[in-house]
Structures are given as C-alpha cells and as structure tokens.
matplotlib code that plots the C-alpha trace (Angstrom):
import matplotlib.pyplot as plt

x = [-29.8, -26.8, -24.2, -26.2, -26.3, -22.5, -22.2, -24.1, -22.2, -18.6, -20.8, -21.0, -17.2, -16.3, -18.8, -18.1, -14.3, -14.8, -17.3, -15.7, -12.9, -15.8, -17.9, -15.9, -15.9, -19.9, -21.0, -22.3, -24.7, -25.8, -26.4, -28.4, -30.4, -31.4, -34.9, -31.7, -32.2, -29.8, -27.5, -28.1, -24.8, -26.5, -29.4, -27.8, -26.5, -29.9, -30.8, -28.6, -29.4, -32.9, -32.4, -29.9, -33.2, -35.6, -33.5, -30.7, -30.9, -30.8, -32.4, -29.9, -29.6, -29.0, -26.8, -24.9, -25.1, -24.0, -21.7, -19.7, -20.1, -20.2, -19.0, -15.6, -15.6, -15.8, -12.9, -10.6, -10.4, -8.6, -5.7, -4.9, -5.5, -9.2, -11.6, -14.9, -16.0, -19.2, -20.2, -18.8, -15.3, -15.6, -16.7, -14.0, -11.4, -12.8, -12.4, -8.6, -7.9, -9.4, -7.5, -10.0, -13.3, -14.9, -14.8, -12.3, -9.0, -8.1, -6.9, -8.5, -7.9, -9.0, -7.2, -8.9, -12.6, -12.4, -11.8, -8.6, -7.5, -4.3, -3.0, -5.0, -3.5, -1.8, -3.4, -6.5, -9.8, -9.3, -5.8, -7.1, -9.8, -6.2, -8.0, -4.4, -2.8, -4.5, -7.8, -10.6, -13.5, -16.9, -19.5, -20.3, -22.6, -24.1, -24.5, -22.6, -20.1, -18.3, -20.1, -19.2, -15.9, -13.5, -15.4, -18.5, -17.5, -15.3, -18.9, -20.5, -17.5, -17.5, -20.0, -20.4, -17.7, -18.5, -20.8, -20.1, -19.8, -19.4, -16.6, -16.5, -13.0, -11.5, -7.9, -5.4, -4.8, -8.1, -11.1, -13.7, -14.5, -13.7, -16.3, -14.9, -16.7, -15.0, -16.2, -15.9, -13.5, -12.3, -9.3, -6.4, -4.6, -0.6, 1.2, 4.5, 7.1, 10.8, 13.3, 17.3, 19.0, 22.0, 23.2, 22.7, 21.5, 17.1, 15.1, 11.8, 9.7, 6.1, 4.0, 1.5, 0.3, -3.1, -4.3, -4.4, -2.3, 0.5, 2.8, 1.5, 2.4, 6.1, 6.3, 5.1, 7.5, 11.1, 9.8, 9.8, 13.3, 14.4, 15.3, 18.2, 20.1, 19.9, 23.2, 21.5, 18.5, 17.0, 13.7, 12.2, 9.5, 9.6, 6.6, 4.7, 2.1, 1.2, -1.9, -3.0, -1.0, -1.0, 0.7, 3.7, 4.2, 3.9, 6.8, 9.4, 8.5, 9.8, 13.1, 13.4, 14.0, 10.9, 9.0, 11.3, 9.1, 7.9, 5.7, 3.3, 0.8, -0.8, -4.2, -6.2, -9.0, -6.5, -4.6, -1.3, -0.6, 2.8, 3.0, 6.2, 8.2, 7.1, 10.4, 11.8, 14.8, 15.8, 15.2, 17.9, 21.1, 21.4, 22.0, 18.8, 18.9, 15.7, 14.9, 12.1, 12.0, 9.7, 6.1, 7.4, 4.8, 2.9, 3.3, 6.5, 7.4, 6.6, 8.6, 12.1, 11.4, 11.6, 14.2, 16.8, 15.0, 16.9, 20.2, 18.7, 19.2, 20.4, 17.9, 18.7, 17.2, 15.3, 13.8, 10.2, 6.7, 6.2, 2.5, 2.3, -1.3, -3.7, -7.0, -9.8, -12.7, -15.9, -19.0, -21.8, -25.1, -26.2, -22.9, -20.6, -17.6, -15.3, -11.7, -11.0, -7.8, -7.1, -3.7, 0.0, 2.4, 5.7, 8.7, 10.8, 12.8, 9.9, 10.1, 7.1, 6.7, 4.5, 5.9, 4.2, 1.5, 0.3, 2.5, 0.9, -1.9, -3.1, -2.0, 1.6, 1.8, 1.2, 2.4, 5.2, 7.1, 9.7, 11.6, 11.2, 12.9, 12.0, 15.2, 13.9, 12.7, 15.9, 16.2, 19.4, 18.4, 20.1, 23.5, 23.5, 23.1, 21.1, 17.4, 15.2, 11.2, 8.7, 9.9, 9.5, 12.3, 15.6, 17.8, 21.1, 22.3, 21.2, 20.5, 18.8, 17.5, 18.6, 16.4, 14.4, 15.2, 12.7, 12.4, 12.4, 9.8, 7.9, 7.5, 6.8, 3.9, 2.7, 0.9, 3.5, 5.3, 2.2, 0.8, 3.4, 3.4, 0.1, 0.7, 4.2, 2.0, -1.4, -4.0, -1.0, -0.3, 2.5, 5.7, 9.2, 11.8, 13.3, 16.0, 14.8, 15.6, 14.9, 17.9, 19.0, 16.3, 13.4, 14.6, 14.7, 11.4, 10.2, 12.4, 10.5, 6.8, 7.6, 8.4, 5.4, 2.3, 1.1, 2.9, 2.5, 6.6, 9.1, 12.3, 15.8, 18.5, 20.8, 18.4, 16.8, 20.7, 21.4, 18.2, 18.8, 19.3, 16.5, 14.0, 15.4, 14.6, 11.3, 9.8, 11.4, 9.3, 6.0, 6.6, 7.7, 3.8, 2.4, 4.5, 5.0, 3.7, 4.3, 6.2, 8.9, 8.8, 9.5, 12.4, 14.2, 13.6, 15.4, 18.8, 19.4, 18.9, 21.1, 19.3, 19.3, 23.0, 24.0, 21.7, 23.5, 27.3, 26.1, 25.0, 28.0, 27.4, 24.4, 26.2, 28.5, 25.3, 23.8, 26.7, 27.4, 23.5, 24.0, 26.9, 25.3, 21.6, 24.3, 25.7, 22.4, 21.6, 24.8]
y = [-30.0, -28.3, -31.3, -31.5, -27.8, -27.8, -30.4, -28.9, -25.4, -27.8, -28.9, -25.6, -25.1, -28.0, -27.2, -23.6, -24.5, -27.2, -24.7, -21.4, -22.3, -23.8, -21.2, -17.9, -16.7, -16.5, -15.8, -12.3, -14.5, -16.8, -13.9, -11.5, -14.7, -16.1, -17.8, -20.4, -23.8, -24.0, -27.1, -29.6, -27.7, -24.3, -25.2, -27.0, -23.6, -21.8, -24.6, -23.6, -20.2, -20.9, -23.4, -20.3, -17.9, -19.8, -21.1, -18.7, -16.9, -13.4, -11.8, -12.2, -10.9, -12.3, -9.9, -10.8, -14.1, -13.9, -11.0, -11.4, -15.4, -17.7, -15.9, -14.9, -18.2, -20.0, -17.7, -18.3, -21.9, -20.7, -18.7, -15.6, -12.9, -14.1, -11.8, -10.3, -6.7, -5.2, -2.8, 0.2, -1.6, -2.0, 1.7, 2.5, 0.6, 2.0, 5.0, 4.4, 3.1, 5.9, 8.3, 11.0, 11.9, 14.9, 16.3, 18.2, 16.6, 15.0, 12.0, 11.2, 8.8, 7.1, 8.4, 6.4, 6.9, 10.4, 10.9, 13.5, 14.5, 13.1, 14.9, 18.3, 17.8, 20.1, 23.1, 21.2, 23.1, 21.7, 23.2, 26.3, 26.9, 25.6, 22.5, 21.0, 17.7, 16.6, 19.0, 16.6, 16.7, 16.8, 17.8, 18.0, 20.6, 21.2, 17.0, 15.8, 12.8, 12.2, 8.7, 8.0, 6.6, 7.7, 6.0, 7.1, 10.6, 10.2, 9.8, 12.8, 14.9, 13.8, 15.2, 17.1, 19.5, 22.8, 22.0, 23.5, 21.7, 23.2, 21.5, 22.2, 20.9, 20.8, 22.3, 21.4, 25.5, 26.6, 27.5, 26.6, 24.5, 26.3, 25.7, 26.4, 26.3, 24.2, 24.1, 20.6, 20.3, 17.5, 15.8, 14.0, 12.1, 10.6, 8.0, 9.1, 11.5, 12.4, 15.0, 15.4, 13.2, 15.0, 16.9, 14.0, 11.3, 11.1, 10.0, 8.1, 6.9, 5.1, 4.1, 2.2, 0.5, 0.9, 3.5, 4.3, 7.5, 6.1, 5.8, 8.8, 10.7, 9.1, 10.4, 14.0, 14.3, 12.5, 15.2, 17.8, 16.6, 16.7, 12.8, 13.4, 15.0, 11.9, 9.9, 7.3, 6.8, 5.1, 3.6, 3.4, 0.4, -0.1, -0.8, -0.4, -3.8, -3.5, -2.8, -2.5, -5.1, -2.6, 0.5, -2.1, -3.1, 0.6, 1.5, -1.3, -1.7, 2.1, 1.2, -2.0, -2.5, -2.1, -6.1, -7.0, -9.3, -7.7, -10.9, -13.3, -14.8, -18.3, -20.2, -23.4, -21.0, -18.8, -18.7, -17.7, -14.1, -11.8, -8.4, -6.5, -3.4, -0.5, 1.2, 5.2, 5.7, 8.3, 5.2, 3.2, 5.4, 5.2, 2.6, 2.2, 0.7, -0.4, -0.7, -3.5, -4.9, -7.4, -5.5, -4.9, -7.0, -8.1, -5.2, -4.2, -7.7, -8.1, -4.6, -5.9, -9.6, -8.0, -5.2, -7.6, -10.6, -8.4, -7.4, -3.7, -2.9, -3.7, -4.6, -4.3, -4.5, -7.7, -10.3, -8.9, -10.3, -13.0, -12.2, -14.1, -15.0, -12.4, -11.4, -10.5, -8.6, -10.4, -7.7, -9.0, -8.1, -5.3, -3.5, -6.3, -8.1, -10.8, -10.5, -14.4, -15.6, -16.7, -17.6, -17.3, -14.2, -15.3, -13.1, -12.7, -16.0, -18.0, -17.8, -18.0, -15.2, -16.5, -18.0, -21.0, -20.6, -24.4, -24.8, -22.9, -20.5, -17.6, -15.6, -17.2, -16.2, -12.3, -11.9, -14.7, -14.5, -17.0, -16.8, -19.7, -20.6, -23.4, -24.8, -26.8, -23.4, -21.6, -19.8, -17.2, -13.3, -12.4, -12.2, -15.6, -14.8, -17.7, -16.5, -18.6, -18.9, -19.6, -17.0, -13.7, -11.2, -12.3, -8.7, -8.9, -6.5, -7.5, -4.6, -5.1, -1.8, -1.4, -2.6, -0.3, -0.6, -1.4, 2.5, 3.7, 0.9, 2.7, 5.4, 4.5, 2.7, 5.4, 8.7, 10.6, 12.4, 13.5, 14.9, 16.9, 18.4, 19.2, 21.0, 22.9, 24.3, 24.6, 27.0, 28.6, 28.0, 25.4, 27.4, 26.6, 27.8, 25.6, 23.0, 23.7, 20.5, 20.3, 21.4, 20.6, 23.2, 21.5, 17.7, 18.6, 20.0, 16.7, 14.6, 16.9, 16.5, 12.8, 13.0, 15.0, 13.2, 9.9, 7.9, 4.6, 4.0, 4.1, 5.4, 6.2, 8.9, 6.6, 5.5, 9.0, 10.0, 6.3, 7.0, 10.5, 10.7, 8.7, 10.8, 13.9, 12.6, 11.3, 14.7, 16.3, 14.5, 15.2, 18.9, 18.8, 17.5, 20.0, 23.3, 21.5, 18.7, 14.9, 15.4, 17.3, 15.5, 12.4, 13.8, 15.2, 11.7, 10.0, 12.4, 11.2, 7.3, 4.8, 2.2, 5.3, 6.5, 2.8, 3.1, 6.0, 3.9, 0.7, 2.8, 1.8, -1.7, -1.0, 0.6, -2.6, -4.8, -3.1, -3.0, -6.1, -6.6, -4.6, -7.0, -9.4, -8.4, -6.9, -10.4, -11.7, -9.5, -10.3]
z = [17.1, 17.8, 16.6, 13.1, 12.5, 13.2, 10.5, 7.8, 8.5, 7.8, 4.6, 3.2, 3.6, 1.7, -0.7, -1.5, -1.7, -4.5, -6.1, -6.3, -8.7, -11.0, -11.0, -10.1, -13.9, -14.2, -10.4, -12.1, -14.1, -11.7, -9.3, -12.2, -12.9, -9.5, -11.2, -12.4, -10.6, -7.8, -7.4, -3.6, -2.9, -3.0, -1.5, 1.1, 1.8, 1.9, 4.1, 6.5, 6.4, 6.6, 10.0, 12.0, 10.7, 12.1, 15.4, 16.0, 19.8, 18.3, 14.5, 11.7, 8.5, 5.5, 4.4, 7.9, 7.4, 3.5, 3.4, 6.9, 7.2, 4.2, 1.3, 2.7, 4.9, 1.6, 0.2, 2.9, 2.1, -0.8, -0.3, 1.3, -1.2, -2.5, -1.1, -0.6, -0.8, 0.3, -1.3, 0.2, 0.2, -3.3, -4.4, -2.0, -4.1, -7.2, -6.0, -5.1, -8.8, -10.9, -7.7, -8.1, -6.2, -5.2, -1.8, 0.2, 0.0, 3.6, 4.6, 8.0, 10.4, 13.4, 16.6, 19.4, 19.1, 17.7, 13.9, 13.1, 10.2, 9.2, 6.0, 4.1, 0.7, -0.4, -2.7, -1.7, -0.4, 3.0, 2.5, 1.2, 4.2, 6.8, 8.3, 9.9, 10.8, 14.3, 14.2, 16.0, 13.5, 15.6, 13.2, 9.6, 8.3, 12.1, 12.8, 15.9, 13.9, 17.2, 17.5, 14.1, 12.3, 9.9, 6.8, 7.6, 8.2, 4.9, 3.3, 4.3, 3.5, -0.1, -2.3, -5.4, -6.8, -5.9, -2.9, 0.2, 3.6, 7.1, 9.0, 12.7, 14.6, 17.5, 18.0, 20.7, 22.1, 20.8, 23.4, 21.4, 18.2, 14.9, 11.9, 8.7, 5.4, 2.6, -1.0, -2.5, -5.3, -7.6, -5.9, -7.5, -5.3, -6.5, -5.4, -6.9, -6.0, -7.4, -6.8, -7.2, -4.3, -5.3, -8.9, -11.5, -8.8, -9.3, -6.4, -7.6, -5.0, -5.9, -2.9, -4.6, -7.8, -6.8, -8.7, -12.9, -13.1, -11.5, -15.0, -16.1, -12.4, -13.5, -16.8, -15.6, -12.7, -14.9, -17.6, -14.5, -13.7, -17.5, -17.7, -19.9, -16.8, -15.0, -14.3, -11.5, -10.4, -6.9, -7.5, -4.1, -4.0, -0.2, 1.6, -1.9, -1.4, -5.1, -7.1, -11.2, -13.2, -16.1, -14.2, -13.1, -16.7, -18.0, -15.3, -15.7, -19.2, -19.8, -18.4, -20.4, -24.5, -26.4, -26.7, -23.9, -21.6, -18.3, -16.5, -17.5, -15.7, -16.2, -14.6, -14.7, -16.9, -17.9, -20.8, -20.4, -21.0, -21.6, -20.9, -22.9, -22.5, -24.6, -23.8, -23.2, -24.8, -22.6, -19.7, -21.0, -20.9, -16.7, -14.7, -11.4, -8.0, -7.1, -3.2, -1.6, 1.6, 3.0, 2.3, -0.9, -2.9, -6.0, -8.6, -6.7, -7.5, -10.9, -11.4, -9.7, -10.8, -14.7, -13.8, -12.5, -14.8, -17.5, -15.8, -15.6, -12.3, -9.2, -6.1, -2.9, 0.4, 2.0, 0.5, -0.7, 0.3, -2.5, -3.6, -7.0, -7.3, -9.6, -8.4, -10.9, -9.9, -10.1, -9.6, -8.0, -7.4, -4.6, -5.6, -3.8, -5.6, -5.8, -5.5, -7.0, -7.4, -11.3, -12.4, -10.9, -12.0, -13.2, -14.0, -17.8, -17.2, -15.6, -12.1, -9.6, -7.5, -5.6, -1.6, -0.3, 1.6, 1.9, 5.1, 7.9, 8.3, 6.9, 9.8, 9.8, 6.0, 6.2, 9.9, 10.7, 7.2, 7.3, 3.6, 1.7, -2.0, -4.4, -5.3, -8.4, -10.1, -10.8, -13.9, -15.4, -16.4, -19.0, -18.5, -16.7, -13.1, -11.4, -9.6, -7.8, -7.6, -5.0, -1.9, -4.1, -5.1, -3.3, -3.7, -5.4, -2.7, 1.2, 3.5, 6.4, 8.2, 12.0, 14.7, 16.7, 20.4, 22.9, 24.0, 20.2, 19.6, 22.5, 20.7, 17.6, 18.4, 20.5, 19.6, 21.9, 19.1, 17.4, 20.6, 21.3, 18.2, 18.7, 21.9, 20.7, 18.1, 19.7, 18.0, 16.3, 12.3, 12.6, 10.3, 10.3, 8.2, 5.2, 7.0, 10.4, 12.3, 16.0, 18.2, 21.7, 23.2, 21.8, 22.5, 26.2, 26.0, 24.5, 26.6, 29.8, 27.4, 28.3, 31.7, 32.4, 30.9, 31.5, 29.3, 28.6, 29.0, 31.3, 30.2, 31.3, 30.7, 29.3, 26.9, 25.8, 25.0, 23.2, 20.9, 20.7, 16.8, 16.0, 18.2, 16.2, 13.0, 14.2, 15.5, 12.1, 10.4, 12.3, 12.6, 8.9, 8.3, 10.1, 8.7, 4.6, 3.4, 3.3, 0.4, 2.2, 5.3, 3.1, 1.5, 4.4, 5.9, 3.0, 2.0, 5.6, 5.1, 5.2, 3.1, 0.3, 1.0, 0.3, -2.9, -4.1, -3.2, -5.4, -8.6, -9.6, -9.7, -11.5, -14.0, -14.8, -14.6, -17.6, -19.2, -19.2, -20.1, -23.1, -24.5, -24.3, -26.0, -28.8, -29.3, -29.2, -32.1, -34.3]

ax = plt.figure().add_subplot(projection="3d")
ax.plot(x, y, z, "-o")
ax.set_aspect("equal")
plt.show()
C-alpha cells in the first residue's frame, strides 16, 4: 500500500510538470468549467487525493491537500519564481500593486509571538491618534489578538474609510495597556523617496517596483526638487527585488530618448514584445549613477540592463540578482492564482537577464548565489562597451560593502538595539532635535544596556570600541524611527554612506559616458 501510493504521488509530479506549460494560459477556463472531461493525468490526480482521503492517519482537506501540496509541488518543478497564491496572498498582493487600502496606516510585524507595530506612517490616523514604533498590540476593538499573527490582525485593523476601531497596546514604561480609538482612513503608501545629497547632486531612491504609483511618486517628488536644478543624480536600486514590468519601463524610459528600447521579453506562447522610452527632456541633460547589489533584481534589472544597455549611466555596486523570467497572473477559482512563468526578459542589446538556475537547487539559487556569466551571449551598448547575459547586471563600477564583524553581526540579527530604544524612551513621546546623533553618554549607557540584560552575545571591550562607529550609526537610525520617520532615518543613514559617497566621486564618469553616448546617437543620425 504504502510503496504504490508513493509511486502514484511521483506520478502526479511528472504529470503536472509536463502539463502546466500546456495548459497555464486557460487554467481559469478549465477551473470555471469543471463539468469539462478531465484528462487520465488529472484524474490520476484526484485519484490520489481520493486514496490519502480515504486512508490517510489524520482528516485532510482538500484545500490542504490542493493548495499547500500539489499545486505548488507541481510548480516547483519549474523554476524558482512560479508560484501559487491562496487567496489571501493574492488580495494581499493586489493590494500592494494598486498601494492603497483602507485602514489605519501601520506597518506591523511579528516580534516573537507578539504582534508590534513597526512603522505608524506618517500623517496617517495611527500617526494622528500617536500609536509608536514597538507598542505590543493586544486587542482590537475589546478582542484579545495576542494568540493571533500579524496578518490576521492586519485584517481586522482594515476596514472601511471612516470606521472607527479601538486599539488597545502595550507600552514599554507604561503601567497599564493604553486603548486608543483610531478612525480608518484611505492609506497611500510610496515606495519612492528623493531629496538634495548635496546643492545640485539629487538622491532618488525607489524600494520597490511592486506597486502602480511608483513612476508617478518619481515624477511628483523630481517636480518637488525642480528637476532643472539637477547637475547628478544617484539612483538608489539596492535591495529593490522588483515588481510591475510597466513602472520599470516608465522610470528608465524617462531617462532615455523617446522610442529608445527599454527590454523585451520573449516565450514559447509568447510573442516577443518591446517596451520603448517615452522620454523627459529635462531627464537627459545630467549624467546618473545607478546603485544595485546582489538583491537587486527583476525590474531593478531591466532598469540598469537599459540604463547602461544605452551608455546612460554608470552602475555600480555588486553584481545584481539575475531574475529574468516574467510571471503572469493566472486567477483562479475561490479567489486563488497562478504566478506562471511565460517568457524570458532581455535587455536593449539582447542580453538575458536571467542566471542559470538548472545547476543546483532552488535553495542554492536564492540563498548560495555564486555569479555566473554566459560567455556566448555578449552584446555592445551603444557606444561599444562589451556586456554579457545569463548572470544578471554585472556593474561597470565594483563596490563591495564592508563586512559586518562577528559582534556587529550579533547585533544586527538581534532585537537588542530596538529594545533599548524602547526602554531609553519608555512611556515617554520619543523627540530629539534635528541632527541629534548619539554621543559618548548614551553609547556607554548602551554598551552598560548590553552588559546588563541577558543577551544572547558575548562581547569584549576591544570589540565594542573596534565597532564603535557602526553601533552609532545603528542606534541613530532606530531612535531616528521613533522621534521622525523612516524617511529621515533613511537619509541620515545615506549622506553618511560610503557606497553613496563613492556615487557622488564617479558622477563624473557618468558624465563622459553620456557624452560619449550622445556622439555617437548624433552620428548615428547624420
């Protein structure tokens, strides 16, 4: 019994991976039609899920069985970025793409089993009623949520725009829990922030592609600026893993000459599609460094692949993820969907972005990166400079952040920082004044925070003094979360960043690139 069931479950594998390339495009209309004779190969699958019903040692549920078992089973014999989503995953991504929802505008997050919240944004109604970075919540509207996580208390606090909800925390300094009543607004949410680096030099940092206002969030904060000022700009795409196809070509494509080519993509049931520039003039009188590193990926890539594709600007930083493959949503029934991989992404002069993932598993390819390069797809950009395919965005300019030491690793991994933020500030409204940074006072008092509670570290003097610096910047940060915003404890983190500072040195480089980009598109012309 057992040996034949453990064949017929290697079955369905081998028959969902042959059939989910054939049928991807119309699972919608096999799954609104199930009256539709089913292949052997699909009954051989209800089959199975009829004989683990019937003989299993515990009650199963289709949706169990389905939803956590075969379906993504099947979709892991594919490659690594086809994927299921119930339905809550998939409203949730919705959600994330048109970056609006009503409720009270609060990141939360999962701090062991209790659910914190992480970041009120700013101007928001949780802002407004002074919910704060590290408040436990306990209960919603009177209903203990203390056995429940983040997502499903995420649920209950959304709700209709002017709704009120009761919010009851608990406060590191405070006696008792405090219950504050929020009303639920509509929330924007951006993924895109700029400011001056220095008179003439723009930052412009964009964290995600995910969502649809992202090359309008652009266009609203250059225009903020006033573009025309701008002498250099630092395009800051690290750790940005991607997102909407469409918001990467609006951004590079406003950089680029109108009809220029930003990426194409290409499949077996695909025809091959081009996406071109539709170009800001203002955009083109500057010269850009754009910065990636190794979770740089996808749209990230398909933004630096056409940036330096066309001489435009200069990237620098680490080689970036190589995530060429395009997903296309597939609804299916009950609210579920497909995330099916459809065609490869290519940049301006032909180059795959995609790194090889054929050679190892799944867990080797996002966690074990080892770079890879195809050295029979090499193409020029414009001016002639030689790029490769197959191992993502190779930078023009290497830079290689320093590596954490073992005690600053410590730390970082650790929730040490953020306690003792929450116990310098207790019940108190966290305010500091504009520039603060911590001083010599309050690093011993950490350094004696350390010393004091169980940590899960040993440390020495030696190395508290080597790592000094870093620890400064790092508690900066925090305490600049809990007295501004993200916003500004972002920005103080980067006018003090090396990887940036070196940005800012090579705009000159940049500079000669597109000038020697321009020559050559004006000879191109005569």
């Amino acid at each position: 019994m057992k040996i034949r069931t453990s064949v017929q479950v290697a079955l369905i594998v081998g028959a969902c991976t042959v059939l989910a390339p054939l049928y991807g495009p119309s699972i919608r209309a096999r799954a609104a039609t199930p009256q539709d004779d089913l292949d052997k190969s699909f009954k051989a699958i209800t089959s199975v899920y009829s004989l683990l019903e019937q003989n299993y040692a515990d009650p199963i549920s289709s949706e169990k069985a389905y939803y956590q078992g075969a379906i993504p089973g099947m979709l892991r014999t594919l490659d690594p970025h086809s994927n299921f989503l119930d339905p809550t995953e998939y409203q949730d991504m919705q959600r994330k793409q048109r970056a609006q929802y009503f409720g009270i505008g609060m990141l939360i997050s999962m701090d062991g089993p209790k659910v914190i919240a992480m970041e009120p944004f700013p101007g928001s109604p949780a802002w407004r009623a002074d919910l704060r970075r590290g408040d436990v919540i306990v209960a919603v509207d009177g209903k203990d949520v203390t056995k429940q996580d983040s997502a499903g208390v995420a649920l209950v606090l959304r709700g209709p725009r002017g709704s009120p909800v009761r919010v009851t925390v608990a406060r590191e300094g405070a006696a008792e829990p405090i219950t504050v009543t929020v009303i639920r607004g509509e929330i924007e949410t951006s993924l895109v922030d700029a400011f001056w680096y220095k008179p003439g030099i723009a930052y412009l940092e964009v964290t995600s592609f995910e969502a649809q206002n992202v090359s309008r969030d652009v266009e609203a904060a250059l225009l903020k600026l006033d573009e025309s000022k701008i002498k250099g700009l630092i395009l800051d795409l690290r750790e940005n893993r991607g997102g909407l196809v469409t918001e990467a070509v609006s951004l590079s494509g406003r950089f680029l000459r109108d009809g220029q080519v930003v990426v194409s993509h290409r499949g077996r049931a695909e025809k091959e599609q081009v996406f071109r520039a539709k170009a800001n003039p203002l955009a083109q009188k500057y010269p850009i460094v754009v910065l990636v590193n190794g979770n740089s990926a996808s749209a990230s890539e398909i933004v630096s692949g056409a940036l330096q594709d066309h001489d435009r600007a200069l990237i620098m930083g680490e080689n970036t993820f190589g995530k060429g493959l395009v997903q296309a949503q597939f609804p299916l029934t009950e609210g579920a969907a497909l995330l099916l991989t459809i065609a490869h992404y290519y940049t301006p002069s032909g180059r795959l972005i995609q790194r090889d993932y054929t050679k190892g598993s799944f867990f080797d390819y996002y966690y074990a990166r080892k770079p890879t390069q195809n050295n029979d797809d090499v193409k020029s950009t414009d001016v002639g400079r030689k790029m490769y395919g197959g191992g993502g965005i190779t930078p023009d300019e290497k830079f290689e952040a320093a590596k954490l030491t073992l005690f600053e690793r410590r730390v970082y991994n650790s929730s040490v920082i953020y306690r003792f933020a929450s116990t310098y500030f207790g019940a108190a409204k966290p305010q500091l004044p504009q520039g603060w940074s911590p001083d010599n006072d309050l690093m011993a008092r950490f350094k004696d925070f350390l010393q004091s509670h169980p940590a899960p570290f040993p440390f020495t003097d030696a190395e508290f003094i080597r790592d000094k610096k870093w620890l400064t910047e790092q508690i900066r940060k925090e305490f600049y979360l809990r007295a501004f915003d993200k916003k500004t404890s972002d920005r103080a983190q980067y006018v003090d960043d090396p990887e940036v500072q070196k940005a800012v040195e090579n705009l000159p480089k940049a500079e000669t690139l597109l000038a020697e980009a321009q020559k050559v598109m004006a000879a191109r012309r005569q």
